[in-house]
C-alpha positions in Angstrom: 18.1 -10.4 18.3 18.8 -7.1 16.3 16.2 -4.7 15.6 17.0 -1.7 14.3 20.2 -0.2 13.2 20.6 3.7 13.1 23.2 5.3 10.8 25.8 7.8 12.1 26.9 10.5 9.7 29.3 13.0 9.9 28.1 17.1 10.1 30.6 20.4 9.8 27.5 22.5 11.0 24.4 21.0 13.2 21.9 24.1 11.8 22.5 23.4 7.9 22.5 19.5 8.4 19.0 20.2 10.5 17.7 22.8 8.2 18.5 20.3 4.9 16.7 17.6 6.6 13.8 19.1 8.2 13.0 22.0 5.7 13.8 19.8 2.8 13.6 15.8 2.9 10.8 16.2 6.1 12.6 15.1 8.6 12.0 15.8 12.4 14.0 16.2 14.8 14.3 13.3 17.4 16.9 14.6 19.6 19.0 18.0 19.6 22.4 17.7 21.9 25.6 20.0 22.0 27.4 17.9 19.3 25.2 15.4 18.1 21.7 15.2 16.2 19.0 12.6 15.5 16.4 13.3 12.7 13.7 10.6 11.9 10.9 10.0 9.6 8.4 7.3 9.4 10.4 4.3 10.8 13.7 5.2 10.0 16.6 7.5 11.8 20.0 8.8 11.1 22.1 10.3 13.6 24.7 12.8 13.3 27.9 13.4 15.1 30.0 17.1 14.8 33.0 17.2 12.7 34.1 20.2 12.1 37.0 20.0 10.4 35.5 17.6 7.6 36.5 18.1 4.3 33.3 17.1 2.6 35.2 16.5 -0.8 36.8 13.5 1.5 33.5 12.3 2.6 32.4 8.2 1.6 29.7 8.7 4.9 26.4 6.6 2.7 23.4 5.3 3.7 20.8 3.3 1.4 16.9 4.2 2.9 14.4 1.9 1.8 10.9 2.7 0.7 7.7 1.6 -0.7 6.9 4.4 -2.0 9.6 5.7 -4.6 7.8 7.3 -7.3 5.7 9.6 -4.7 8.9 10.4 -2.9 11.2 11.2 -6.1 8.6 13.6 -6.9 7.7 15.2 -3.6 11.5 16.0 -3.6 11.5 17.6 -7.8 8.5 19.8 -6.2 10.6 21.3 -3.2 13.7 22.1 -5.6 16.1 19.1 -4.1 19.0 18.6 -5.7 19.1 15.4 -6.9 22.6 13.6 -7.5 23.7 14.2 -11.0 24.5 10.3 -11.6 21.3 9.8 -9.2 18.2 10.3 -10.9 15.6 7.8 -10.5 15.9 5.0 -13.0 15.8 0.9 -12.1 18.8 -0.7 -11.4 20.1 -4.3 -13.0 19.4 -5.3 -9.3 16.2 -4.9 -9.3 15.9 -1.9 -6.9 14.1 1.3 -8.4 16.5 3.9 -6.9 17.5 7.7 -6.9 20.1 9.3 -4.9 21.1 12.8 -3.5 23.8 14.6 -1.3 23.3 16.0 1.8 25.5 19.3 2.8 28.0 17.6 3.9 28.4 15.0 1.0 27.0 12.1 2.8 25.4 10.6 -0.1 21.6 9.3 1.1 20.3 6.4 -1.9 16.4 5.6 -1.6 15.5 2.7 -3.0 12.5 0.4 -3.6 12.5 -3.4 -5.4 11.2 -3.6 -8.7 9.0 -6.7 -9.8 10.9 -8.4 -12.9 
């Protein structure tokens, strides 16, 4: 019966979190509202709700994006200067997921991962 499911993040300012995503990670954008935002790319999308007053030090917002192809991705993102999490760099996890991790300008942490044949 479920099909999908469709993250909601926090965002202090719509025009960063849309310029981070779009200009950066490739994103496009799905839906533009007053207060709210949808960004997609390929068959995933997050959605993002206005909070202006978030502290982003005080921010656990995560989502874990899967992907079959991590090595391509990690590097498409070294070429276009993206910060990459300092404890996030790609490396293979003891769970068997090949993973890498970064922050968006709000904190909301956004881990890419792909499984690993042991």
């Amino acid at each position: 019966m479920l099909t999908n499911i469709n993250p909601k993040l926090p965002m202090r300012d719509k025009i960063v979190t849309k310029d981070f995503y779009v200009n950066l990670l490739r994103f496009e954008v799905l839906g533009d509202y007053d207060d709210y935002l949808i960004i997609g790319k390929d068959a995933i999308e997050i959605h993002f709700f206005q909070f202006t007053q978030l502290d982003p030090k005080e921010n656990y917002g995560q989502v874990y994006i899967r992907t079959n192809e991590i090595d391509k991705l990690y590097q498409s993102l070294l070429d276009r200067k993206v910060v990459i999490h300092p404890n996030g760099h790609l490396n293979t996890k003891p769970w068997g997921q090949k993973e890498f991790a970064l922050l968006d300008p709000d904190n909301n942490l956004l881990t890419f991962g792909q499984a690993t044949n042991f």
